[in-house]
Backbone as a ProteinNet text record, in pm:
[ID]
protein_1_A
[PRIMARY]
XXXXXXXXXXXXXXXXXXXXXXXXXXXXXXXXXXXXXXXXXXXXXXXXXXXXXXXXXXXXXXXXXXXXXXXXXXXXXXXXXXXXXXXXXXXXXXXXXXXXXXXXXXXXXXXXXXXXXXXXXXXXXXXXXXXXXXXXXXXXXXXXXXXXXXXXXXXXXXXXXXXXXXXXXXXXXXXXXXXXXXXXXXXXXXXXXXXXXXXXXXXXXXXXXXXXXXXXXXXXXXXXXXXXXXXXXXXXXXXXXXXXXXXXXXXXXXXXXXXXXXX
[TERTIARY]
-5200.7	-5172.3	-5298.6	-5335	-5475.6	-5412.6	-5542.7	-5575	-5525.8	-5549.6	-5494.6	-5383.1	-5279	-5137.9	-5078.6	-5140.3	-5099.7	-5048.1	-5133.6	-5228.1	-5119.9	-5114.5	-4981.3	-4868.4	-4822.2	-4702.7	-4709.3	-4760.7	-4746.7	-4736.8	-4816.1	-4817	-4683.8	-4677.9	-4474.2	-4374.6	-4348.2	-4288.9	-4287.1	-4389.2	-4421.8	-4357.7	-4369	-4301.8	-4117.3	-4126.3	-3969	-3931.3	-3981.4	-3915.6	-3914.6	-4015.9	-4010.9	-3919.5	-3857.3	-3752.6	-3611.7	-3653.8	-3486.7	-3440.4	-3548.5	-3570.2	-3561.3	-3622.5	-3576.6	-3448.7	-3401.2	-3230.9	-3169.1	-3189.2	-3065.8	-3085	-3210.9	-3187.4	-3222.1	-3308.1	-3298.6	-3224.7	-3144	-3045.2	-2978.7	-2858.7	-2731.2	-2751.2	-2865.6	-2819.3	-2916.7	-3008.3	-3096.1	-3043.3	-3045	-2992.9	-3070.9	-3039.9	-3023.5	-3206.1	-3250.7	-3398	-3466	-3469.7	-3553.1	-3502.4	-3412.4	-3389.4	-3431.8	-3469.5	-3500	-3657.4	-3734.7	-3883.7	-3938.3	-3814.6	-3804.1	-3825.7	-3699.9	-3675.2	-3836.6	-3872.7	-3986.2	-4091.9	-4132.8	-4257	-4271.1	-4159.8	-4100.5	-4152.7	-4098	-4110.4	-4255	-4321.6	-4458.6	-4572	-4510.5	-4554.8	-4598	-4438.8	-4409.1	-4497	-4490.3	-4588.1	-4716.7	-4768.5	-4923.1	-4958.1	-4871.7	-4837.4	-4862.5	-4764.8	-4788.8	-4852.8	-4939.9	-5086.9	-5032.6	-4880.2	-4855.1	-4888.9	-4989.8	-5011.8	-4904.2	-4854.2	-4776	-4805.4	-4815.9	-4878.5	-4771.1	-4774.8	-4634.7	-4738.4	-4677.7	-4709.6	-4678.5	-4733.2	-4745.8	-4570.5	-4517.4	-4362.6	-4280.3	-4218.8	-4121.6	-4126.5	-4086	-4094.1	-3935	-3952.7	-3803	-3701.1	-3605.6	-3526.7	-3479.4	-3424.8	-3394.8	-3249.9	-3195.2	-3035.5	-3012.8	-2935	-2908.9	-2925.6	-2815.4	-2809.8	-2913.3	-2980.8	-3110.6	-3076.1	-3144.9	-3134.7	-3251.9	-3344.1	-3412.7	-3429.4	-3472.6	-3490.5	-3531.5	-3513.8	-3454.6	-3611.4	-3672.3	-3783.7	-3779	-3771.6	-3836.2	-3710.2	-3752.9	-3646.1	-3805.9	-3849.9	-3941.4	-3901.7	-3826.4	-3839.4	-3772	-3641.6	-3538.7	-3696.6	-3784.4	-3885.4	-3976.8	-3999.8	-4105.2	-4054.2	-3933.7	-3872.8	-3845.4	-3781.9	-3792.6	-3927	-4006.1	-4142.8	-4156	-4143.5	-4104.2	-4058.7	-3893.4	-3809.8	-3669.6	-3662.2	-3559.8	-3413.6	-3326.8	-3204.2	-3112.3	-2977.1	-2891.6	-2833.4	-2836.2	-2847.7	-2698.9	-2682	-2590.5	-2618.5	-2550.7	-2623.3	-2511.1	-2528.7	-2406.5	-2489	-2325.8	-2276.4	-2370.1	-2447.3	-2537.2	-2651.8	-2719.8	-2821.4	-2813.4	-2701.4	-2674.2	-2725.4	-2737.2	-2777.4	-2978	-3052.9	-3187.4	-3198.8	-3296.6	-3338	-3431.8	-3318.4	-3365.6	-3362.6	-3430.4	-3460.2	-3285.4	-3218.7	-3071.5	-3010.6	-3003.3	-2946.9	-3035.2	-3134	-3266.3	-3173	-3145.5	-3099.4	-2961.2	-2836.1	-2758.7	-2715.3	-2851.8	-2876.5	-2920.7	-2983.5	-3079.7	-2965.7	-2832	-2703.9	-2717.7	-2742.1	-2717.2	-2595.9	-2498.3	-2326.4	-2354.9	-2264.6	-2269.8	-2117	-2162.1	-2006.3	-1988.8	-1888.3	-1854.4	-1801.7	-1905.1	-1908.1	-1734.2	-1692.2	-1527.7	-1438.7	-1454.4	-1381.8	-1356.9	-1259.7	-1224.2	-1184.6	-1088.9	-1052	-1183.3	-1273.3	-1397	-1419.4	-1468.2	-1555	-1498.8	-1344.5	-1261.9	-1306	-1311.3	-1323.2	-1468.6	-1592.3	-1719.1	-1784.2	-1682.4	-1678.9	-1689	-1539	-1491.8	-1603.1	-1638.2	-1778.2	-1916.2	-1927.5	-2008.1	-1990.9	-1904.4	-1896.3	-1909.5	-1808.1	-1845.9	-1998.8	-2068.1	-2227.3	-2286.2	-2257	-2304.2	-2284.9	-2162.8	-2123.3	-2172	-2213	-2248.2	-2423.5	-2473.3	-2589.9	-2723	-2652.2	-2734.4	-2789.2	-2873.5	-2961.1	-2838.1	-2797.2	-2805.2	-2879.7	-2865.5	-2970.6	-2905.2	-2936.1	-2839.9	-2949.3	-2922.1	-2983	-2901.1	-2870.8	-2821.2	-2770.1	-2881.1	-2907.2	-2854.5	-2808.2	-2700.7	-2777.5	-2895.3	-2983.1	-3114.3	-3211.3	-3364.2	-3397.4	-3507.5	-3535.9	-3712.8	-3722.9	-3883.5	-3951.4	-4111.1	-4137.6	-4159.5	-4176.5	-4141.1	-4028.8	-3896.8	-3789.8	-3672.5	-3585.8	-3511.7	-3352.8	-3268.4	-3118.3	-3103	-2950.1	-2820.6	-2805.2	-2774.1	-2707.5	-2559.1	-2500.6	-2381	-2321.8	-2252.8	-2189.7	-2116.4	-2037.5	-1892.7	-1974.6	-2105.8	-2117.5	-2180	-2225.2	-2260.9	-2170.5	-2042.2	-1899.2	-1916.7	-1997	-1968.4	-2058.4	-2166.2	-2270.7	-2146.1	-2087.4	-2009	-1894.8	-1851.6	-1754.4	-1813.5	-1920.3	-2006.1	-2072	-2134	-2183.7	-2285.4	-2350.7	-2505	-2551.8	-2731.5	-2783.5	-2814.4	-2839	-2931.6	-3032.6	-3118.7	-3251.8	-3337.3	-3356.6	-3406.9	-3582.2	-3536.2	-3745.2	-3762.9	-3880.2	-3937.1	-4043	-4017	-4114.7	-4158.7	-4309.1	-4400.9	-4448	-4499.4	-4583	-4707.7	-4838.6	-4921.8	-5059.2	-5157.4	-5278	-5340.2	-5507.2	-5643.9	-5641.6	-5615.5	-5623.7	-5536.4	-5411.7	-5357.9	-5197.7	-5202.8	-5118.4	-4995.8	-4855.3	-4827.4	-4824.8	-4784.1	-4802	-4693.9	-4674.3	-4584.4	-4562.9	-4636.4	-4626.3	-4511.9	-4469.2	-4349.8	-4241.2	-4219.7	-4066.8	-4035.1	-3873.9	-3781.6	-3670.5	-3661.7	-3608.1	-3560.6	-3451.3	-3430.2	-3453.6	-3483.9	-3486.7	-3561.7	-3618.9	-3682.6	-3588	-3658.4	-3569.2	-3626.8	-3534.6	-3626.5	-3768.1	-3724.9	-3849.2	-3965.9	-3971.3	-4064.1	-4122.5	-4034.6	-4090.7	-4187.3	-4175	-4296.6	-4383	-4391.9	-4481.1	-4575	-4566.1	-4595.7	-4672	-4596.9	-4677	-4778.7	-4710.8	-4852.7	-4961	-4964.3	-5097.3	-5093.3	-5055.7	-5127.7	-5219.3	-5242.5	-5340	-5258.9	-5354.4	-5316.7	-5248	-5113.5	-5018.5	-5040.6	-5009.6	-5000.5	-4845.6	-4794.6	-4643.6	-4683.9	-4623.1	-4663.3	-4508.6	-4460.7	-4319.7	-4368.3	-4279.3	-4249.1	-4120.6	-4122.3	-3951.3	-3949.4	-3851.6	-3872.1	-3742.2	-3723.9	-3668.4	-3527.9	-3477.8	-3336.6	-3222.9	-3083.1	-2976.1	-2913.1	-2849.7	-2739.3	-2627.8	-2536	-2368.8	-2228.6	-2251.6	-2158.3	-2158.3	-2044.4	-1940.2	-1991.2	-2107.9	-2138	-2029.9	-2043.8	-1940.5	-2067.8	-2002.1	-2059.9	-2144.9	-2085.1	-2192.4	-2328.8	-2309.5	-2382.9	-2479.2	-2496	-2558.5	-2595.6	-2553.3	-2615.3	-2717.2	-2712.7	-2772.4	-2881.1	-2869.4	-2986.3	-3067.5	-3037.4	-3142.9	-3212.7	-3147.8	-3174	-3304.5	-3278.4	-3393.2	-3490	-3478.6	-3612.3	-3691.2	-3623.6	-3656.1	-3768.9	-3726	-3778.2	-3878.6	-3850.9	-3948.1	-4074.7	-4048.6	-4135.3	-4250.2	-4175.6	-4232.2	-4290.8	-4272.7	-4296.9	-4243.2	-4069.3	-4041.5	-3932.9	-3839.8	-3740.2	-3631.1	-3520.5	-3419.4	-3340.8	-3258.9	-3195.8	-3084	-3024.8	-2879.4	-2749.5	-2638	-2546.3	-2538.4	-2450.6	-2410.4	-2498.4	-2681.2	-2753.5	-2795.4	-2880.4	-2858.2	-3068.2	-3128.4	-3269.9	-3240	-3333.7	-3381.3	-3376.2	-3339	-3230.4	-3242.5	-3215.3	-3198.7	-3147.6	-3206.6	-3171	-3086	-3208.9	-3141.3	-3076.2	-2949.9	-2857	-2850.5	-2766	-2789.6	-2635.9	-2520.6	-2424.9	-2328.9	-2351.2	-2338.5	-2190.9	-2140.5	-2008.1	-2010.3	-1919.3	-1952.1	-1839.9
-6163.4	-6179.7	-6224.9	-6145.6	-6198.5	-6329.8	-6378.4	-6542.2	-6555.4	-6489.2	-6474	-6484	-6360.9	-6354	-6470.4	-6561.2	-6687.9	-6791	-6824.5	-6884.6	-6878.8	-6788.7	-6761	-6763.4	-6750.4	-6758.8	-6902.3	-6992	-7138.9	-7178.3	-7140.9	-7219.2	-7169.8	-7018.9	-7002.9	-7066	-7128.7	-7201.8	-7326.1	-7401.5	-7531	-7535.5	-7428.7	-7423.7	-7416.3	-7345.4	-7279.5	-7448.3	-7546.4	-7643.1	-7736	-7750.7	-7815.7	-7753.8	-7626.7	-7620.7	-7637.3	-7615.2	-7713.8	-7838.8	-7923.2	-8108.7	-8104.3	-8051.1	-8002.7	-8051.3	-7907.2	-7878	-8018.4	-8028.1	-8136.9	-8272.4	-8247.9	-8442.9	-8443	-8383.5	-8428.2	-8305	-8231.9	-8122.5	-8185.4	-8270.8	-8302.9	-8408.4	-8472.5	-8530.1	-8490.9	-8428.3	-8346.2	-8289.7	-8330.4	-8274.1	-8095.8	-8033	-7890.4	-7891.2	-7926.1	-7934.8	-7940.9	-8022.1	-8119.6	-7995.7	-7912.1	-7831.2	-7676	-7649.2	-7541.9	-7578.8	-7630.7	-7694.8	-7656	-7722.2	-7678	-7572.5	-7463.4	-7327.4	-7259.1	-7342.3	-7209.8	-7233.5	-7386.3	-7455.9	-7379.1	-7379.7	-7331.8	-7193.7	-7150	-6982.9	-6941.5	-7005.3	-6952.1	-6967.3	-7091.7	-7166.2	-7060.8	-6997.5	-6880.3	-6764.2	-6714.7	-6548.9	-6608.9	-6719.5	-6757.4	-6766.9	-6798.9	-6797.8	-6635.6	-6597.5	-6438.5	-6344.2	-6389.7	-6314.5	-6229	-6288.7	-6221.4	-6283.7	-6175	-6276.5	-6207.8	-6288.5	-6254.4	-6209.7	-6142.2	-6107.6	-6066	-6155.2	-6109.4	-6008.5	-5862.9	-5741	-5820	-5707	-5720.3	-5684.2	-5727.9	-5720.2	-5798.7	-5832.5	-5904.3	-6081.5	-6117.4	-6296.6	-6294	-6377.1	-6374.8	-6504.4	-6432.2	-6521	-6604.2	-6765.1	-6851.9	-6838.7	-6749.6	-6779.3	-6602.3	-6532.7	-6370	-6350	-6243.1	-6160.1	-6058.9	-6100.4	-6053.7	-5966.7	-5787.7	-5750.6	-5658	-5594.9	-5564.2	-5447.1	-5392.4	-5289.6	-5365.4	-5341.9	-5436.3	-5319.1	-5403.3	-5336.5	-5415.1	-5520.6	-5599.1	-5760.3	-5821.9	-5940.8	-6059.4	-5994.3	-6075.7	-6112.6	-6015.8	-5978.9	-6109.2	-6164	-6294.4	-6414.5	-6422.6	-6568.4	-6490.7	-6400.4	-6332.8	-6387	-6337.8	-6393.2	-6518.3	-6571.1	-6717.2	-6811.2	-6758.5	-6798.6	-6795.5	-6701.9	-6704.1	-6799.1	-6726.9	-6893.4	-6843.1	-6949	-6928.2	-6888.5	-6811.5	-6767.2	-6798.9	-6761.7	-6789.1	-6628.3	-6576	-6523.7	-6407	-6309.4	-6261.4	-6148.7	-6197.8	-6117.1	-6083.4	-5950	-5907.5	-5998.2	-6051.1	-6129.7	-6108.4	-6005.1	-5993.3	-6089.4	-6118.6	-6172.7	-6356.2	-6381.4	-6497.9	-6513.4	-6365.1	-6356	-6364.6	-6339.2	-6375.9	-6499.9	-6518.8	-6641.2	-6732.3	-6840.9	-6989	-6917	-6818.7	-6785.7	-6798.5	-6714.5	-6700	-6830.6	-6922.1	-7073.9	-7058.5	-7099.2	-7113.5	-7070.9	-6987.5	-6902.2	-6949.2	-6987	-7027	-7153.2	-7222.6	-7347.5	-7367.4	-7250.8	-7239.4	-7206	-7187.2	-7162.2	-7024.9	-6874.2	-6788.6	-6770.3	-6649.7	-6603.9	-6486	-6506.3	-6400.5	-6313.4	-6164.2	-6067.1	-6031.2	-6025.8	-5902	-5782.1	-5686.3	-5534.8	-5520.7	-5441.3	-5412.7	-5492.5	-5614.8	-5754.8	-5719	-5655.4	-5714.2	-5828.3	-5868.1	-5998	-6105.3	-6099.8	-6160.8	-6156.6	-6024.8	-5993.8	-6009.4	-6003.8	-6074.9	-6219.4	-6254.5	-6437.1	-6463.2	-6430.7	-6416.9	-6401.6	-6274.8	-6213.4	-6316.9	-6365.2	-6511.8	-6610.6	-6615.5	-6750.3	-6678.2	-6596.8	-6535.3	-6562.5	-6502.4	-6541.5	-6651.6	-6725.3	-6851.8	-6975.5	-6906.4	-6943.9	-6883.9	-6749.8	-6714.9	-6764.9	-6818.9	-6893.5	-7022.9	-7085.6	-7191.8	-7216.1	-7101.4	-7092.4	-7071.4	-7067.7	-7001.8	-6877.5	-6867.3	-6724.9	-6667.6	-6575.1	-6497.2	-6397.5	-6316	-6242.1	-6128.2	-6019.3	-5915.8	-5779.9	-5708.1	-5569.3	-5516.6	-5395.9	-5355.6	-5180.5	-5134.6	-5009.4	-5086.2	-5198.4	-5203.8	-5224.7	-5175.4	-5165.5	-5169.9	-5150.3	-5156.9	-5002.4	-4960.3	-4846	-4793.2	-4679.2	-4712.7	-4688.4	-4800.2	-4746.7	-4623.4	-4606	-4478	-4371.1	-4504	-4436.2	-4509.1	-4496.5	-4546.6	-4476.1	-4598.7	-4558.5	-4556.4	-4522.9	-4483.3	-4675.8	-4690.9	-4827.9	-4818.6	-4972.5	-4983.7	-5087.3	-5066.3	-5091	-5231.5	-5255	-5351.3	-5472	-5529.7	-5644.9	-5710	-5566.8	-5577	-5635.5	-5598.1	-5662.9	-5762.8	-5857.1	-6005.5	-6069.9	-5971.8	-5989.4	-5995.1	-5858.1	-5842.9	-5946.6	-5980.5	-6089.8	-6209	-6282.8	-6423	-6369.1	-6283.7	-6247.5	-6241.7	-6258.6	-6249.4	-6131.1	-6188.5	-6021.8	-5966.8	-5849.5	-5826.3	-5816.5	-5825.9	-5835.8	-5770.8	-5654.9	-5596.1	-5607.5	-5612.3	-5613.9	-5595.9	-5516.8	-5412.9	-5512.6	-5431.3	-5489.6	-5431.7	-5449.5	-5309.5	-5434.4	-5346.2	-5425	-5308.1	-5376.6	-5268.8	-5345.4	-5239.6	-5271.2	-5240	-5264.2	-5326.1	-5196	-5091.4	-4956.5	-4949.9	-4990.1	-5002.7	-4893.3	-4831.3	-4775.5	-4805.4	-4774.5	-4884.9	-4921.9	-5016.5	-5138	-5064.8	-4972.1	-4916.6	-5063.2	-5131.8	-5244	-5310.8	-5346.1	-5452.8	-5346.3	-5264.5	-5151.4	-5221.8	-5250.1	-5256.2	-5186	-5055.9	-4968.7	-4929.3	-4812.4	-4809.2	-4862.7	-4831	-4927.2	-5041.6	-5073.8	-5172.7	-5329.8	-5419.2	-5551.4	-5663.4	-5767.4	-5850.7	-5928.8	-5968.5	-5998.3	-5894.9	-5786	-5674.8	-5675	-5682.1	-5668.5	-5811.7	-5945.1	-6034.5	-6015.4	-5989	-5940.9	-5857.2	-5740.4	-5681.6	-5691.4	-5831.1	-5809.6	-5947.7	-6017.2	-6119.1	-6104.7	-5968.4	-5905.6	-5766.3	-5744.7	-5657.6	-5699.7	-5591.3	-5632.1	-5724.7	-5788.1	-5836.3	-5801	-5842.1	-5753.9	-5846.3	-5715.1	-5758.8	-5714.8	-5812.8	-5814.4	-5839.9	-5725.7	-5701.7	-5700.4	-5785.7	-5820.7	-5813.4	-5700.7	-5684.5	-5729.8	-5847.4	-5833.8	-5787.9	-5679.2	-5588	-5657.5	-5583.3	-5606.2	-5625.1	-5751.3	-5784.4	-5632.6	-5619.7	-5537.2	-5656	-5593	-5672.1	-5641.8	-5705.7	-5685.5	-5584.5	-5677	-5629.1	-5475.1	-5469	-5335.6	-5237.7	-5275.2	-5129.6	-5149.9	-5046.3	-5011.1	-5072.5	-5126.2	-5170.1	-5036	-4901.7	-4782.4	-4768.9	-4793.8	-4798.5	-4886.3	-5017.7	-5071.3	-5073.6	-5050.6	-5013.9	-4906.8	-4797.1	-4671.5	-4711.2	-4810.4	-4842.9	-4965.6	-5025.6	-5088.6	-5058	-4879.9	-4812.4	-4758.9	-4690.7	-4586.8	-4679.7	-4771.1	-4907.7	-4901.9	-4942.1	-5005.2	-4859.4	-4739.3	-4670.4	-4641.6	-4641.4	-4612	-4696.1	-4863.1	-4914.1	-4920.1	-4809.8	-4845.4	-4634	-4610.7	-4421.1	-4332.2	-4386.3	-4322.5	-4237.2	-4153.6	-4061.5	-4148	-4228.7	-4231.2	-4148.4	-4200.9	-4083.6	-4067	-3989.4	-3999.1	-3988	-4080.8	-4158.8	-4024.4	-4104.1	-4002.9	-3948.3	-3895	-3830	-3924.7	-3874.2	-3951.6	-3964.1	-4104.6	-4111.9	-4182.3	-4197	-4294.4	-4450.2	-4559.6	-4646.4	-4736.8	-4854.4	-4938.6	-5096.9	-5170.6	-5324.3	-5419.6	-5526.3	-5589.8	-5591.3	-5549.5	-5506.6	-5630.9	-5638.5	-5689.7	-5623.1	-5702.1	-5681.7	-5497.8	-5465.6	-5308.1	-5318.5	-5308.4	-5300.9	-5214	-5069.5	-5031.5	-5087.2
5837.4	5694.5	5623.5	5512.9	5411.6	5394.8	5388.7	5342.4	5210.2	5138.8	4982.9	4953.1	5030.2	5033	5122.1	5241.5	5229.1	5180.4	5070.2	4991.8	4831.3	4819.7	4701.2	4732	4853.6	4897.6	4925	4949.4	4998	4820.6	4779	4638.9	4610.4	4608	4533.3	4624.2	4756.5	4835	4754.8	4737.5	4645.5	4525.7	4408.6	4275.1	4274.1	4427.5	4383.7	4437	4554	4589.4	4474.3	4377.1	4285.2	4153.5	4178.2	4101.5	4135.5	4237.1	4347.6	4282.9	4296.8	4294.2	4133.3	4028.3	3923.2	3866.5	3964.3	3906.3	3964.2	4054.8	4119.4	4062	4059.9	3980.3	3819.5	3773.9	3618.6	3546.4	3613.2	3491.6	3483.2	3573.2	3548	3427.6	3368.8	3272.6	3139.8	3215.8	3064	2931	2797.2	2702.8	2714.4	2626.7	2583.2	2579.1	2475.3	2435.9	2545.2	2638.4	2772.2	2862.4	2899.4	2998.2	2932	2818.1	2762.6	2801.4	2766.4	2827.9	2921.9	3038.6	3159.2	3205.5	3172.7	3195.5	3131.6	3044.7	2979.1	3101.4	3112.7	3144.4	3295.7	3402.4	3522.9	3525.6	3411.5	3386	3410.4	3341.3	3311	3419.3	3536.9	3595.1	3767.6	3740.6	3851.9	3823.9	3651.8	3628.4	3709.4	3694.9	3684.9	3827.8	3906.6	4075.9	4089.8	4026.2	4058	4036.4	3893.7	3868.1	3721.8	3701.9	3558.6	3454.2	3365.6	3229.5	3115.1	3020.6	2937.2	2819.3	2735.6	2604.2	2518.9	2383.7	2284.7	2241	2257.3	2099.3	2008.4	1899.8	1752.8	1766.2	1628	1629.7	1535.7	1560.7	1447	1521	1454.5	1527.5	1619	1693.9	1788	1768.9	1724.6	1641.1	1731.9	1679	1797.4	1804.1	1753.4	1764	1730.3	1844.6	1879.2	2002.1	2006.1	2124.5	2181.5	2266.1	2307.6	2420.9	2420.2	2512.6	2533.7	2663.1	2689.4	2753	2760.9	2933.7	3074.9	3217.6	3273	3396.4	3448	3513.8	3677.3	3681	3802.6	3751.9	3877.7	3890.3	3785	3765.6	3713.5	3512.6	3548.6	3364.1	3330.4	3405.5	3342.9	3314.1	3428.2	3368.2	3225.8	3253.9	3145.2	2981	3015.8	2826.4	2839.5	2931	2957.4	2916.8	2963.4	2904.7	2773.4	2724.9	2633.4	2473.6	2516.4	2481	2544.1	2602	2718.8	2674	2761.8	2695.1	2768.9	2759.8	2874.1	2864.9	3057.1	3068.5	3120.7	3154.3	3178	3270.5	3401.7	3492.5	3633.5	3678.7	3800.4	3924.1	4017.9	4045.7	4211.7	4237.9	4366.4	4312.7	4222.6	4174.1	4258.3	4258.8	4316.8	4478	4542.4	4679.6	4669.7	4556.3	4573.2	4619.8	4745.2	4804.3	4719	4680.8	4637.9	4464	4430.2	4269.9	4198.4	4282.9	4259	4201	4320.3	4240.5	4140.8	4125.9	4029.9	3883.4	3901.6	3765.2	3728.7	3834.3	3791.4	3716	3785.1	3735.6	3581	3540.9	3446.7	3300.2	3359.3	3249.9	3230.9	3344.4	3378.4	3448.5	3347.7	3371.4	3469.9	3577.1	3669.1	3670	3678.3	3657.3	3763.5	3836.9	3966.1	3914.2	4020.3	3936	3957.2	3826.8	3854.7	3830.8	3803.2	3770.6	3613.8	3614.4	3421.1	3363.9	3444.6	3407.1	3365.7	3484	3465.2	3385.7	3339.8	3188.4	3079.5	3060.9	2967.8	2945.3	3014.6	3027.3	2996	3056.2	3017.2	2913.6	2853.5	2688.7	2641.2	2619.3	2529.6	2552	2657.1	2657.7	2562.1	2577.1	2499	2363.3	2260.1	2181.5	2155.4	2208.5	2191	2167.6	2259.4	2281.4	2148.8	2097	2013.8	1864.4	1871.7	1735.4	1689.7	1879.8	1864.7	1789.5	1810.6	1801.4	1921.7	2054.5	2175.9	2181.4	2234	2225.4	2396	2372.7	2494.9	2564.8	2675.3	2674	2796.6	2796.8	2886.5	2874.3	3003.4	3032.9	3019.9	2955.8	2887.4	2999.6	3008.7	3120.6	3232.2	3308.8	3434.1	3523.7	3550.9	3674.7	3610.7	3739.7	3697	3678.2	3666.4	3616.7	3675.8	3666.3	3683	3563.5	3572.2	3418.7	3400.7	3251.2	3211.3	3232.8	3226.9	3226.1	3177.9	3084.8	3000.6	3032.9	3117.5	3136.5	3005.1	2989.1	2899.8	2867.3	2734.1	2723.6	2738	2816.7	2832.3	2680.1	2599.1	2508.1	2471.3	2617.4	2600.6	2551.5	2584.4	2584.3	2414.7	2370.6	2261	2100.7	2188.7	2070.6	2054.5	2131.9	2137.8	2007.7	1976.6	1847	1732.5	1758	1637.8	1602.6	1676.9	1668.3	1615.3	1684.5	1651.2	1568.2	1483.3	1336.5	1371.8	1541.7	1538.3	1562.5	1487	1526	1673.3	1678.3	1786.3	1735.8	1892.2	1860.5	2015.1	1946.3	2075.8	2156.8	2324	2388.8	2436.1	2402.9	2459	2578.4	2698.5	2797.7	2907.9	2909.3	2990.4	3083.7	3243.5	3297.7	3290.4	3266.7	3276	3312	3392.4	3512.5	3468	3464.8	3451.7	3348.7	3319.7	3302.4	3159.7	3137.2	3032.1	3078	3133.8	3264.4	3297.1	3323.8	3418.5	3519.1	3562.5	3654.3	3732.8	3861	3942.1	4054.1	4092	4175.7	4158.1	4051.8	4021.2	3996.7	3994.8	3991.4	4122.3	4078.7	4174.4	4193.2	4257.3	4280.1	4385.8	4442	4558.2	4667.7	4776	4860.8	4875.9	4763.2	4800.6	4777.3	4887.2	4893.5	4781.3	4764.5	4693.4	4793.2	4907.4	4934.3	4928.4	4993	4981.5	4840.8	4751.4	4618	4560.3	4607.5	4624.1	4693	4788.1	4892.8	4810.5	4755	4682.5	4561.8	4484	4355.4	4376.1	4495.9	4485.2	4595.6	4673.1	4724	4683.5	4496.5	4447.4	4342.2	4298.7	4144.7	4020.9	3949.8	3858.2	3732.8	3694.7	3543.5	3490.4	3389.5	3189.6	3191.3	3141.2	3067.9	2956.1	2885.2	2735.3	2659	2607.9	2562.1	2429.3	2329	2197.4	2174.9	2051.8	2011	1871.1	1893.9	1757	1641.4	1550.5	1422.4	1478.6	1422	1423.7	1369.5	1481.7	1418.9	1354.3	1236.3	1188.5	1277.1	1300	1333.8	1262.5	1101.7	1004.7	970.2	1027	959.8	1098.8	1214.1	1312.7	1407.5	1476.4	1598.4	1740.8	1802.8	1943.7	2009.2	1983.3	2048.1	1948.8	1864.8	1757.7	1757.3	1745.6	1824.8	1954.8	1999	2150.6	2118.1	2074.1	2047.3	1966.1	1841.7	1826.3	1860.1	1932.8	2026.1	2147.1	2204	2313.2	2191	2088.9	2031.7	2028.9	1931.7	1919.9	2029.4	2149.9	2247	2299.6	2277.8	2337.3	2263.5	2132.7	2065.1	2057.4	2100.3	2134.4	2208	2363.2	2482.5	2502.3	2323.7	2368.4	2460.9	2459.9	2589.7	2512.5	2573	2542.9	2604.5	2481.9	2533.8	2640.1	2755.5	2841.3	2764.2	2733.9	2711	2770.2	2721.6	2773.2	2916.1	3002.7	3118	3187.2	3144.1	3243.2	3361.2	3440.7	3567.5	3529.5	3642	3660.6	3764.8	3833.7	3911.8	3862.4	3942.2	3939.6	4048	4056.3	4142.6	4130.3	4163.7	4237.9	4147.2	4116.1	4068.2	3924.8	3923.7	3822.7	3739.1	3578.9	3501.2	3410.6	3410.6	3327.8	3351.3	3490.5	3461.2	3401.5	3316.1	3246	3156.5	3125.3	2972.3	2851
[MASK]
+++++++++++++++++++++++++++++++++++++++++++++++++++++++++++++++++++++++++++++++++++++++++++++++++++++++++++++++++++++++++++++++++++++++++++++++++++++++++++++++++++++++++++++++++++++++++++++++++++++++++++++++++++++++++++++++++++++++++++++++++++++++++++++++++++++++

């Protein structure tokens, strides 16, 4: 094993234990503010372990209160916006099986769905709204799965009602990984067979990324239909990232770690 890839892996062993010790002793009584800190400070703490630098595009400012949803690339993307400004998250119910990151996230006030569970998502829904009325940012992938770059699933719809109901906007983001070249970054796709460990292995004895996160222009809610929104935060999004929406039903290439697949 390179000395290098050692060397980063001992240091990400170190961060993730110090987000263990974290969660267990100062969440249970941390107010909202002091654990949002956290989640960002944590966040940023891991890209920099991993050689990701973050760069906001030019774009609209990112509102602190809306339903935030993205295109969904690598298990990396949940810290990237986290870094950000942290959201609470909404995510299928395998995500809980990533080693040590998994708690990490549940801890972090990330909702987990089991694929096929309606009842679930009935119940989840209602928390949703709820969060949203309260004034919480949420945050959801929208396409179900990861994707490779330069390729844009179909958006799934159901979760988007929950804007419409709590009166908030969406607010769609766009997010590229891209190499020394301006390119993208094929290293961090998590796709077919690949595992989550394989996929660290990977990006911290490859080259160095640019995560380039745009958050574009707020949707309003009032008077659209949930496909409707969906449809236009799929065009934005694509239009952001110069890609060709897929449309609903066609099939691409597809994989791992999933993100809300519900329509």
């Amino acid at each position: 094993m390179k000395i290098q890839l050692a060397w980063r892996l001992a240091r990400l062993a170190v961060h993730l234990a110090r987000g263990l010790a974290t969660c267990a002793i100062v969440f249970p009584w941390a107010g909202a503010g002091l654990r949002e800190r956290l989640v960002r400070g944590w966040s940023a703490r891991l890209l920099k372990i991993c050689r990701v630098r973050v760069e906001q595009a030019a774009g609209a400012a990112p509102l602190a209160h809306a339903l935030i949803v993205c295109n969904h690339v690598s298990w990396l993307d949940i810290f990237v916006i986290n870094a950000l400004l942290p959201c609470r998250f909404v995510a299928k119910a395998e995500i809980r099986a990533w080693p040590v990151l998994g708690w990490l996230v549940q801890q972090a006030g990330t909702v987990f769905i089991a694929r096929g569970n309606r009842r679930d998502l009935r119940h989840i829904f209602k928390g949703l709204v709820d969060a949203l009325g309260q004034g919480q940012r949420v945050a959801f992938f929208p396409e179900g799965t990861t994707s490779l770059q330069g390729r844009l699933l179909p958006f799934h719809a159901n979760l988007f009602e929950a804007a419409i109901d709590a009166g908030a906007a969406v607010q769609p983001y766009a997010l590229a990984y891209l190499d020394r070249e301006g390119g993208w970054h094929h290293g961090v796709d998590y796709v077919g067979e690949t595992t989550f460990v394989d996929s660290i292995l990977r990006i911290l004895d490859g080259p160095p990324v640019r995560a380039r996160l745009a958050c574009l222009v707020p949707l309003a809610p009032h008077g659209r239909h949930r496909r409707d929104l969906a449809q236009a935060a799929q065009l934005a999004i694509a239009g952001a990232l110069d890609l060709a929406a897929t449309p609903a039903g066609a099939g691409a290439i597809a994989g791992n770690a999933s993100i809300a697949d519900v329509r």
